[in-house]
C-alpha positions in Angstrom: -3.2 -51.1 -3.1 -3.2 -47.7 -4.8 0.4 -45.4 -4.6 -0.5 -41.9 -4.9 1.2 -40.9 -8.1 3.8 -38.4 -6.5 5.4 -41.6 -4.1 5.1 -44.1 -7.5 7.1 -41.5 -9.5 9.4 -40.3 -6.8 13.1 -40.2 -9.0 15.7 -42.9 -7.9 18.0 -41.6 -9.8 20.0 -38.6 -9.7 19.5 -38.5 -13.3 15.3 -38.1 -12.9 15.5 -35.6 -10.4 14.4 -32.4 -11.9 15.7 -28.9 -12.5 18.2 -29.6 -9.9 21.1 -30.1 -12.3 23.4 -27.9 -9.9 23.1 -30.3 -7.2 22.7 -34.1 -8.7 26.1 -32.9 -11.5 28.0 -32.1 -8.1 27.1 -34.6 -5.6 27.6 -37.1 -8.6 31.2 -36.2 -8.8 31.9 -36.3 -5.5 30.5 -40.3 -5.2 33.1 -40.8 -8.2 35.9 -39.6 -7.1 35.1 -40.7 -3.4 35.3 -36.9 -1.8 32.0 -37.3 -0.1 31.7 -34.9 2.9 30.5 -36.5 6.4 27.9 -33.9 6.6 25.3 -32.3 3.9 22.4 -29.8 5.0 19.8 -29.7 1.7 17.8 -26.4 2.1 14.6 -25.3 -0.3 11.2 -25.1 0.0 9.1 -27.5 -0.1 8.7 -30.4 -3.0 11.6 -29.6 -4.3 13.6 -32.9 -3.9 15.6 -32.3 -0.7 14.0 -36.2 0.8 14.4 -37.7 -2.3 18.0 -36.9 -3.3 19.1 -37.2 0.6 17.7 -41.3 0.3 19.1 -41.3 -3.7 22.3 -40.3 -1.9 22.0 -42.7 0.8 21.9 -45.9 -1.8 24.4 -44.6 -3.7 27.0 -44.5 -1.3 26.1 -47.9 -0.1 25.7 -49.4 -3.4 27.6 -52.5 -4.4 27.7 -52.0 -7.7 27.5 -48.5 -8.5 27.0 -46.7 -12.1 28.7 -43.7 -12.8 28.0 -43.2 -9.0 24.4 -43.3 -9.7 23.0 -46.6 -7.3 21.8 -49.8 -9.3 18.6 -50.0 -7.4 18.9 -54.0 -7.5 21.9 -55.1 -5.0 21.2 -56.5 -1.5 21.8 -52.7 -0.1 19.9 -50.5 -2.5 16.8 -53.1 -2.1 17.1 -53.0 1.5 17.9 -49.1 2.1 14.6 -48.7 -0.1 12.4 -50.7 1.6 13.7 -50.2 5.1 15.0 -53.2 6.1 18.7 -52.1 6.4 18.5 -50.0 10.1 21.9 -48.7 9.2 20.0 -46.2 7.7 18.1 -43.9 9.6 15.2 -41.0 8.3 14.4 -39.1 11.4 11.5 -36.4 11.6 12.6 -33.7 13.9 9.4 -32.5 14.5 8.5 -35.2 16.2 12.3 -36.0 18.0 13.1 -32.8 18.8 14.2 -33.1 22.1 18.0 -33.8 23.7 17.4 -37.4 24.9 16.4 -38.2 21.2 20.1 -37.0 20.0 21.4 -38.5 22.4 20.4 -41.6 21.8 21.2 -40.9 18.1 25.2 -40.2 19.5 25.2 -43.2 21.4 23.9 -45.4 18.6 26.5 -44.0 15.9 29.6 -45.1 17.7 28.4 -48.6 16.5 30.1 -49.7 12.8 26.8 -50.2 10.5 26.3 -54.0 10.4 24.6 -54.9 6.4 26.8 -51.6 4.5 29.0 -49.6 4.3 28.1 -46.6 5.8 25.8 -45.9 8.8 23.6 -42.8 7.3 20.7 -40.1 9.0 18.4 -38.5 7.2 17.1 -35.6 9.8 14.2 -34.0 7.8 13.2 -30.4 9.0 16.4 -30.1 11.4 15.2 -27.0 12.3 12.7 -28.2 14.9 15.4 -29.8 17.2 15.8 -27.7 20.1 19.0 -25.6 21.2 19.9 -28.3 23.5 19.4 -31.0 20.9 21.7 -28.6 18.8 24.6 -28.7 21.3 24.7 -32.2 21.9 24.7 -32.6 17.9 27.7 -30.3 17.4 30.6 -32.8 18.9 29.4 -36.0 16.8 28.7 -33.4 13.4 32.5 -32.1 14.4 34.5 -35.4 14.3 32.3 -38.4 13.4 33.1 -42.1 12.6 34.8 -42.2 8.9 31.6 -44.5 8.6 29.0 -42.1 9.7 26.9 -39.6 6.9 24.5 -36.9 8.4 21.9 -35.9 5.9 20.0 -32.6 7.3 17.0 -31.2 5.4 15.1 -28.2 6.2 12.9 -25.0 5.0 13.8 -22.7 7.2 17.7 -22.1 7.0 17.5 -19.2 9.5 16.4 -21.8 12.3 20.0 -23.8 12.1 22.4 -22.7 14.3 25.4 -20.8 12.8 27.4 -23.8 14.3 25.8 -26.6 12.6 25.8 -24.6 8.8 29.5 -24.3 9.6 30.1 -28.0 9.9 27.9 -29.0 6.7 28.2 -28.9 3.3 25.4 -26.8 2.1 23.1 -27.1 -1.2 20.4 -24.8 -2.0 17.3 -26.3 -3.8 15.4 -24.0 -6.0 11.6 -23.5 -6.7 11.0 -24.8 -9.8 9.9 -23.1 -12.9 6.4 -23.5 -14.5 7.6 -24.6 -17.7 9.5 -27.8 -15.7 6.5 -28.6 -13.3 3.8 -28.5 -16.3 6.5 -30.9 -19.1 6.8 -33.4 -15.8 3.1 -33.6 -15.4 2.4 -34.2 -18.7 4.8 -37.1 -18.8 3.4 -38.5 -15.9 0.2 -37.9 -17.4 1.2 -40.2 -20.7 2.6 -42.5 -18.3 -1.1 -42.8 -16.6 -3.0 -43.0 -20.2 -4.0 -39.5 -19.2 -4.8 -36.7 -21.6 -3.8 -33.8 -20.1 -4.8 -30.4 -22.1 -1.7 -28.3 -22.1 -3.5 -25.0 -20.6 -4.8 -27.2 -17.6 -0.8 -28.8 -17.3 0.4 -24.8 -16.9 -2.8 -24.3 -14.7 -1.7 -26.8 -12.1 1.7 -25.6 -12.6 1.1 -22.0 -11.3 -1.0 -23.8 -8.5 2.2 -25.9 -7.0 4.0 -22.6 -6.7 7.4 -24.4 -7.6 6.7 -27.6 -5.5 6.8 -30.5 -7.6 5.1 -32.9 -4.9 2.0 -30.3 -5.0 1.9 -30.6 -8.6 1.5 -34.4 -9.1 -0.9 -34.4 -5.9 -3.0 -31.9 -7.8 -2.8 -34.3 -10.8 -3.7 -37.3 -8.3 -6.9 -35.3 -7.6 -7.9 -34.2 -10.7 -6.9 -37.9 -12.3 -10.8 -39.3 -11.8 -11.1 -38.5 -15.2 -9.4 -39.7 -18.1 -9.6 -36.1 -19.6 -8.4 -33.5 -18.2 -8.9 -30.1 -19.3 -9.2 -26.5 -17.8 -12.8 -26.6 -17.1 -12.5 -29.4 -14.9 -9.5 -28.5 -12.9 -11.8 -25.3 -11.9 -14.6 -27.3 -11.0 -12.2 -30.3 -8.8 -10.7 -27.5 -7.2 -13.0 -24.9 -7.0 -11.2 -22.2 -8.8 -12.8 -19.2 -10.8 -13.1 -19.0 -14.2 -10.9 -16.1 -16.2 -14.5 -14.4 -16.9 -15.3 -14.5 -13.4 -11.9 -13.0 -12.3 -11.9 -10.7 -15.3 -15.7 -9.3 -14.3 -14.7 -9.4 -10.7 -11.8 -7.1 -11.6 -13.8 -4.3 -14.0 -16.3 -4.4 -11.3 -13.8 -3.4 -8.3 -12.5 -0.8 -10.7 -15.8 0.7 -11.2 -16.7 0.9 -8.0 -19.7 -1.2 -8.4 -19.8 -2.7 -4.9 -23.3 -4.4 -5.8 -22.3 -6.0 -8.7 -19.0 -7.2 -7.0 -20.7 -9.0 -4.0 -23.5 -9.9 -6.4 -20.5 -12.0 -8.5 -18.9 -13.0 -5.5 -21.9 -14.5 -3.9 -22.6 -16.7 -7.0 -19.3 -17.9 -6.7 -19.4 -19.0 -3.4 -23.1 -20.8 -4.2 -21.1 -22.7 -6.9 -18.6 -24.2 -4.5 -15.6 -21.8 -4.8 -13.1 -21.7 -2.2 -13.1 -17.7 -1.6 -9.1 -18.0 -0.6 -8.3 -19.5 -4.0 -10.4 -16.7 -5.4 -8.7 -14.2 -3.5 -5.1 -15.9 -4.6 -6.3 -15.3 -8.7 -7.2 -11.9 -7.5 -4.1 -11.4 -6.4 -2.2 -13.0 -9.6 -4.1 -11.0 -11.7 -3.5 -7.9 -9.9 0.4 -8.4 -10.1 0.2 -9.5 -13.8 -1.0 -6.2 -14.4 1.8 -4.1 -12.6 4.4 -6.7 -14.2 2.4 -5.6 -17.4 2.5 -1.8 -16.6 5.8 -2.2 -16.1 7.2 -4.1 -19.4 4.5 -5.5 -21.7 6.4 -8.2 -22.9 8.2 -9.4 -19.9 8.3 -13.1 -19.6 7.6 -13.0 -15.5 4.1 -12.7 -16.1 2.3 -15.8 -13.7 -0.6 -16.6 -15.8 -0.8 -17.3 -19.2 -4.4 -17.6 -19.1 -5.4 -13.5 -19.5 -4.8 -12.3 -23.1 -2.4 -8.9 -23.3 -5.5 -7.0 -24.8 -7.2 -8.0 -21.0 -4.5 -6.9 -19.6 -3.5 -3.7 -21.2 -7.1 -2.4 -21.2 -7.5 -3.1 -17.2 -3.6 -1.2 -16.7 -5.2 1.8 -18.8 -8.0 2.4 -15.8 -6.0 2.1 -13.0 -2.6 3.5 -11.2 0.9 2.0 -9.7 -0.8 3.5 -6.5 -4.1 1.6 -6.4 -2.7 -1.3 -7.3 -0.1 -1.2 -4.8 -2.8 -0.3 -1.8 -5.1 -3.2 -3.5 -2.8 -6.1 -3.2 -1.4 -4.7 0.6 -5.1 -5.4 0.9 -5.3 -8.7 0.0 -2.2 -9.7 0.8 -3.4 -8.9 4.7 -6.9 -10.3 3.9 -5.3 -13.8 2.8 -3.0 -13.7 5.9 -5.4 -13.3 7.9 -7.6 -15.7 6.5 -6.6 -18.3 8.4 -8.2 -17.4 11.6 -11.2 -16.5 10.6 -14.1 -18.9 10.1 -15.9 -16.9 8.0 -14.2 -17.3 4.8 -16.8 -15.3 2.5 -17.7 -12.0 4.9 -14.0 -11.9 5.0 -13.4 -12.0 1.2 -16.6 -9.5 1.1 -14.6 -6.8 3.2 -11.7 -7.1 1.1 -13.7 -6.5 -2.0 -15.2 -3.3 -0.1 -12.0 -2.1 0.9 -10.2 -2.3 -3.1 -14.0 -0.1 -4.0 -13.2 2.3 -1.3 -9.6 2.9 -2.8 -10.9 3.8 -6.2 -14.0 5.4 -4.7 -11.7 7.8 -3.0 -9.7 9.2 -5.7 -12.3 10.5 -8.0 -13.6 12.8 -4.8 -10.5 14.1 -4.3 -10.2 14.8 -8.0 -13.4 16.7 -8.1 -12.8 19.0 -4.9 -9.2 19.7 -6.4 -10.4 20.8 -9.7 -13.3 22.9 -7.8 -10.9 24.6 -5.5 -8.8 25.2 -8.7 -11.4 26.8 -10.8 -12.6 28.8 -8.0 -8.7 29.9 -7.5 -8.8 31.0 -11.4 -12.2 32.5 -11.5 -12.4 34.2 -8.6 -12.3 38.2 -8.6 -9.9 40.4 -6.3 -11.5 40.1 -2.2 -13.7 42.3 -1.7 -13.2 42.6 2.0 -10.1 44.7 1.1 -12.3 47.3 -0.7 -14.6 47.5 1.8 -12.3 48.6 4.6 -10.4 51.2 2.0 -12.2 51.8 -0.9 -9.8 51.9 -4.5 -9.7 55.3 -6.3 -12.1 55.4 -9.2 -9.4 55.0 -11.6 -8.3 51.7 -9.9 -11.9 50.3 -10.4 -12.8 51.4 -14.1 -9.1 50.0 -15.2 -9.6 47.2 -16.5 -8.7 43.2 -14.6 -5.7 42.8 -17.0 -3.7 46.0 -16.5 -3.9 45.8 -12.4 -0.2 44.7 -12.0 0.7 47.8 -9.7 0.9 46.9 -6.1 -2.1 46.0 -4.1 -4.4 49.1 -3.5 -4.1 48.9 0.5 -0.3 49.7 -0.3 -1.1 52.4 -2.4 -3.9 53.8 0.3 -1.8 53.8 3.0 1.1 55.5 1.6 -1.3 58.6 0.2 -2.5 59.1 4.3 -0.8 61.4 5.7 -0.7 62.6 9.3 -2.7 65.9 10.8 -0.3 68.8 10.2 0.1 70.5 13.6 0.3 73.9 12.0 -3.7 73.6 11.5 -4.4 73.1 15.0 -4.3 76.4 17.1 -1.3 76.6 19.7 -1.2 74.9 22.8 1.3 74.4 25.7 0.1 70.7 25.6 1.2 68.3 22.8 -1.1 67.8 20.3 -3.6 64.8 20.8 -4.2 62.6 18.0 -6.9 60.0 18.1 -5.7 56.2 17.3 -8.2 55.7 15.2 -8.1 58.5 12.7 -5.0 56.9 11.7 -5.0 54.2 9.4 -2.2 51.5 9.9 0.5 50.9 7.8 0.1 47.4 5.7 3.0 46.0 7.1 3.8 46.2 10.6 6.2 48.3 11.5 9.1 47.9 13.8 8.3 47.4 17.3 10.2 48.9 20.3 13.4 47.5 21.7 11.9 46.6 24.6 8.5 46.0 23.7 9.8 43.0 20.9 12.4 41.6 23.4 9.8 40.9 26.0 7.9 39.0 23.6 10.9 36.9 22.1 11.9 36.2 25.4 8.3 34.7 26.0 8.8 32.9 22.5 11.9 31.4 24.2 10.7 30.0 26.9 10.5 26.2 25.8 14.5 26.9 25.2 16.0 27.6 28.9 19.9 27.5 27.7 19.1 30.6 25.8 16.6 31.9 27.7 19.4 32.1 30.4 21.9 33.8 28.2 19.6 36.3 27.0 17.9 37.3 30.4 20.7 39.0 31.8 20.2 42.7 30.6 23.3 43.5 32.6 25.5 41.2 29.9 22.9 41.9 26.7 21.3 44.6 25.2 19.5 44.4 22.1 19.0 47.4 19.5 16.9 47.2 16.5 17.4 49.7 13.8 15.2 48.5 10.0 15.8 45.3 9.5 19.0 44.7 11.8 18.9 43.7 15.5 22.0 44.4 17.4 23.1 42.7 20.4 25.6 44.0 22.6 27.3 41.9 24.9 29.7 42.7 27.6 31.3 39.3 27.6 32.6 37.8 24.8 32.4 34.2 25.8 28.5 34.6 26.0 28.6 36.2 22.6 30.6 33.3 21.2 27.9 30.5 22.8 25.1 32.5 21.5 26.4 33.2 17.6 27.5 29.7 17.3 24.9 27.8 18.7 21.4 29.7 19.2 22.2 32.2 15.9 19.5 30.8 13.9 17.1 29.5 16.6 17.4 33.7 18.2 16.7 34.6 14.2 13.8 32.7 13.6 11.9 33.8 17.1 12.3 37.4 16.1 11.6 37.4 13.0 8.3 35.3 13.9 8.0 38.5 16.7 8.4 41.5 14.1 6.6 39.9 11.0 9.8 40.1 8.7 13.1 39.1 8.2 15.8 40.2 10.3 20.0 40.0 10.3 21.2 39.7 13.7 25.0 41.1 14.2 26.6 40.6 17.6 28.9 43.1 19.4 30.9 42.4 22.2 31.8 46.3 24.3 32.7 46.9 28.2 29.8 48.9 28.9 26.3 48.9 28.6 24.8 51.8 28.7 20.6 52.1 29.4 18.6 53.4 26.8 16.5 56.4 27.3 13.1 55.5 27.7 11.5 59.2 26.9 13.6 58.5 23.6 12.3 55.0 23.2 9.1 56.4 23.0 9.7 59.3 20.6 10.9 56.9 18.5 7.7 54.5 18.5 5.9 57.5 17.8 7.7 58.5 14.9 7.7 54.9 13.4 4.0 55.4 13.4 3.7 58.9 11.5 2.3 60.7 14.6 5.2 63.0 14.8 8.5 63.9 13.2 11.1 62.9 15.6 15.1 63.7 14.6 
């Protein structure tokens, strides 16, 4: 009967495993010197040899006639531990007895000697799935087992295991493996097979496993109906685009050809492509090119497939930006995948989403460099002139010279009241329409009491200060220019207000008068009203109607 190749060319041997030197060197040395630990937990993703050294490590400490501490493979125990004759040793699947009677039976069981070795051993493969009550009753026989008992525990998701059960195990970290390992292992086992295995389709499959060695020889299984295997056909097994196809697809997103794009698109799916492996290249390709951006001779480039000239003229047309918004897009779109059963509308939305993201910049170009010519080319507003028309002088000098203030200024300073010497004598006071006067450009100061009812209103989302300030027994506010004055008869009050409402008060009545303002703060014993008649001279005279002393 057929062995698919990754079980036939599973290592037995420490020595085969591979690109896990860090952990076969060590475990070896501890099976020499006889410092084995009664607990190990193997962690790494997937394929990466955590099952294979936990059952290498399970003959080896059972062997009965050990070399160098790797097992013979040919005693009584290492022929029976491998074909699973021996039940002193155990491979659990916690996924599947993952509940507390399972352990417990497992605890009751180990308190048994093994009866055909050495050593009773459990192999619990993705420990993670046991559940917290399973955990607990694992804890007391993990703490002080038999001196005959070995727990192997294997998982992929470390955060799972309890910070109890880490505590009590010996921990070894498997690591993805690189390219460069996966693709010289499959081209071994590909001599092994009477395979011939092109050396661009051995790194192909290699960036397919994604550091799993397991995927890679399965991928080799599959494309092994052949006794040539070359890049070409691992696309069509598969179903992977072609670099033209990716490379088109790409120029065509970045064009914004959305017609084009689907048009491509389509014909791959008509030829059998699985859209998510499509949308995977995208993705690879997409990163190459930041990684690219970045350093254009970096060696963490994925695939080795696109030339640097692809790659460098693709990074020319497009931005750190779009490229980060275009792989959040896929990135969700292959999530998200998953769910959906309609695999090629869902890559076709993701293909109109990347358009719209460089469809969108060149818009906002154009209005930004329209809005800035029209800023440059403009001429002075005319609405200005029309309410005061410039001297002539002003409009024959020429665009260039005009750096003197801005003509309403000038206006409004050259209008100057009605004399009251022109009008003839009257007991009344003279009556000057509002609207023969023109107003000042900037506003001037309002009344005291005129801009302290309207800061007060200003205040009102602000009731602590509100209720300080409302009390025109305790405060009295005087404006004079630029400076407000408040006058305070208690000095506690005046200390709350200055040290925490001092800015908040600032920026309300400076919002109020249209300018900036300094507020000082002055604590007397007496308040004294101001005179209204006064008050009103004084509004009079800030407006030009009459001369007040």
């Amino acid at each position: 009967m057929y062995q698919a190749l990754y079980r036939k060319y599973r290592p037995r041997r420490f020595g085969d495993v591979t690109g896990q030197e860090h952990i076969t060197e060590t475990l070896l040395r501890q099976l020499i010197t006889g410092r084995l630990s009664h607990a190990y937990l193997f962690v790494g993703t997937r394929g990466t040899g955590k099952t294979t050294c936990a059952k290498i490590l399970s003959r080896a400490v059972n062997c009965q006639s050990p070399e160098d501490g790797e097992p013979c493979n040919k005693c009584t125990a290492c022929v029976g531990i491998e074909d699973g004759s021996i039940l002193d040793v155990l491979e659990l699947d916690a996924a599947s007895n993952n509940s507390v009677d399972n352990v417990r039976a497992l605890r009751d069981e180990a308190v048994y000697s093994p009866a055909a070795v050495k050593k009773r051993v459990y192999i619990v493969d993705e420990v993670h799935m046991l559940s917290i009550s399973a955990f607990n009753a694992l804890l007391k026989i993990l703490e002080e087992p038999p001196e005959y008992i070995l727990f192997i525990l294997a998982t992929t998701e470390l955060h799972k295991v309890p910070a109890t059960i880490q505590g009590r195990c010996q921990k070894f970290s498997f690591k993805r493996l690189l390219p460069s390992t996966l693709a010289e292992r499959l081209r071994k086992i590909a001599s092994n097979e009477n395979l011939s295995l092109a050396d661009d389709a051995a790194e192909k499959l290699a960036l397919l496993a994604d550091g799993s060695m397991r995927d890679a020889i399965s991928l080799l299984d599959q494309c092994a109906y052949s006794d040539t295997i070359d890049l070409s056909h691992i696309k069509e097994t598969l179903g992977l685009a072609g670099q033209s196809e990716i490379l088109n697809l790409m120029r065509q997103i970045l064009s914004c050809d959305i017609i084009s794009a689907l048009k491509t698109l389509d014909d791959l799916y008509n030829d059998g492509r699985d859209m998510a492996s499509l949308l995977n290249e995208l993705t690879s390709l997409m990163r190459d090119i930041l990684v690219y951006k970045l350093s254009a001779d970096s060696n963490l480039l994925l695939s080795a497939n696109y030339s640097f000239a692809d790659l460098s003229d693709i990074s020319k047309a497009i931005s750190n930006k779009h490229l980060f918004d275009c792989l959040d897009v896929l990135k969700t779109t292959i999530s998200g995948q998953g769910r959906s059963g309609t695999s090629k509308l869902t890559a076709e939305m993701c293909l109109l989403k990347m358009c719209d993201i460089f469809n969108s910049e060149p818009q906002v170009s154009a209005q930004a460099q329209v809005s800035a010519s029209t800023q440059v080319q403009a001429p002075p507003p005319q609405e200005k002139q029309t309410q005061s028309p410039a001297p002539l002088a002003q409009q024959e000098a020429p665009a260039e010279q005009k750096t003197v203030p801005e003509p309403d200024f000038v206006l409004e300073q050259e209008v100057t009241p009605p004399a009251p010497s022109v009008e003839p004598p009257s007991a009344e006071p003279p009556s000057v329409e509002p609207s023969s006067i023109e107003p000042p450009a900037t506003e001037p100061p309002k009344p005291s009491g005129d801009f302290w009812k309207d800061t007060l209103k200003m205040l009102n989302n602000e009731p602590s200060l509100l209720a300080l300030l409302n009390d025109s027994s305790k405060v009295q506010p005087s404006l004079q220019d630029n400076i407000l004055c408040i006058k305070l008869t208690d000095s506690f009050t005046a200390n709350l207000i200055e040290s925490g409402f001092s800015e908040l008060l600032k920026t309300t009545v400076s919002k109020v008068l249209g300018r900036d303002i300094i507020i000082n703060f002055e604590v007397t014993d007496q308040i004294k009203d101001n005179d209204s008649g006064r008050n009103k001279l004084e509004s009079l005279s800030a407006f030009g109607v009459v001369n007040f002393e």
